[in-house]
ZAMARGU-4260 file (C-alpha; in steps of 0.2 Angstrom, whole numbers, plus 5000, padded with zeros to 4 digits):
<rodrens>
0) 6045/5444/5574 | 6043/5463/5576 | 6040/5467/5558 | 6029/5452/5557 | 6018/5461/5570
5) 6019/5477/5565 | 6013/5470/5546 | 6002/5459/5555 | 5993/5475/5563 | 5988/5482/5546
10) 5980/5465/5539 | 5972/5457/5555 | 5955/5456/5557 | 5947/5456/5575 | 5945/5438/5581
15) 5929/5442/5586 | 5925/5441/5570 | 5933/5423/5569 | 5921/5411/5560 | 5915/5394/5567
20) 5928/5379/5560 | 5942/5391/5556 | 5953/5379/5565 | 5966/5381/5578 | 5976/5398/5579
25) 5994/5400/5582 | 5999/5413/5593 | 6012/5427/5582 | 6016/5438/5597 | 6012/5452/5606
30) 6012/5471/5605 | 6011/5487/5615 | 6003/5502/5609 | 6000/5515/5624 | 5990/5505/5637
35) 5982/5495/5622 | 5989/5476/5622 | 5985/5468/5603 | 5989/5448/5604 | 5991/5441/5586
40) 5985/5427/5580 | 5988/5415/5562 | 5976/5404/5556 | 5980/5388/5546 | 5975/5396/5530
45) 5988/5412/5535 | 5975/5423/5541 | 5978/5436/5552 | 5967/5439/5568 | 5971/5450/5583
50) 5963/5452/5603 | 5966/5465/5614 | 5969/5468/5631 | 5967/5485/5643 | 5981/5490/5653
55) 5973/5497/5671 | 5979/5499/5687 | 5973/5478/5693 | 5982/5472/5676 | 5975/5469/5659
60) 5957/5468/5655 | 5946/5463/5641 | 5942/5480/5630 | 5922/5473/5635 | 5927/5473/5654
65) 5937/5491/5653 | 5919/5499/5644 | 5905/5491/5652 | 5914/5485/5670 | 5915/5468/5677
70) 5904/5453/5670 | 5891/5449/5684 | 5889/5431/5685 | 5870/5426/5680 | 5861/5416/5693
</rodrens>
């Protein structure tokens, strides 16, 4: 599964860039780099999609939440 990551990692588009009606993803694994957490993703056309994730000092956050702080909630 490592070297499926680690391949994945070069071809993955960010899954923010996911488009509407791709279908449903299947989760591929998980990798560390640094404090940088990258979750892999395949679609069921064999696309590769990746999120990541923030390491801080209260647990993982979004890489949105660790640049702009906290979401405030809208009233």
């Amino acid at each position: 599964m490592e070297d499926e990551r680690n391949q994945g990692a070069d071809s993955a588009m960010s899954i923010e860039s996911l488009p509407d009606g791709a279908g449903p993803l299947e989760l591929v694994g998980e990798l560390q780099r640094g404090k940088r957490l990258y979750i892999y993703y395949r679609d069921t056309k064999g696309g590769c999609w990746y999120s990541n994730m923030i390491q801080t000092e209260n647990g993982y956050v979004t890489e949105e939440e660790y640049i702009f702080g906290k979401k405030r909630r809208e009233r």
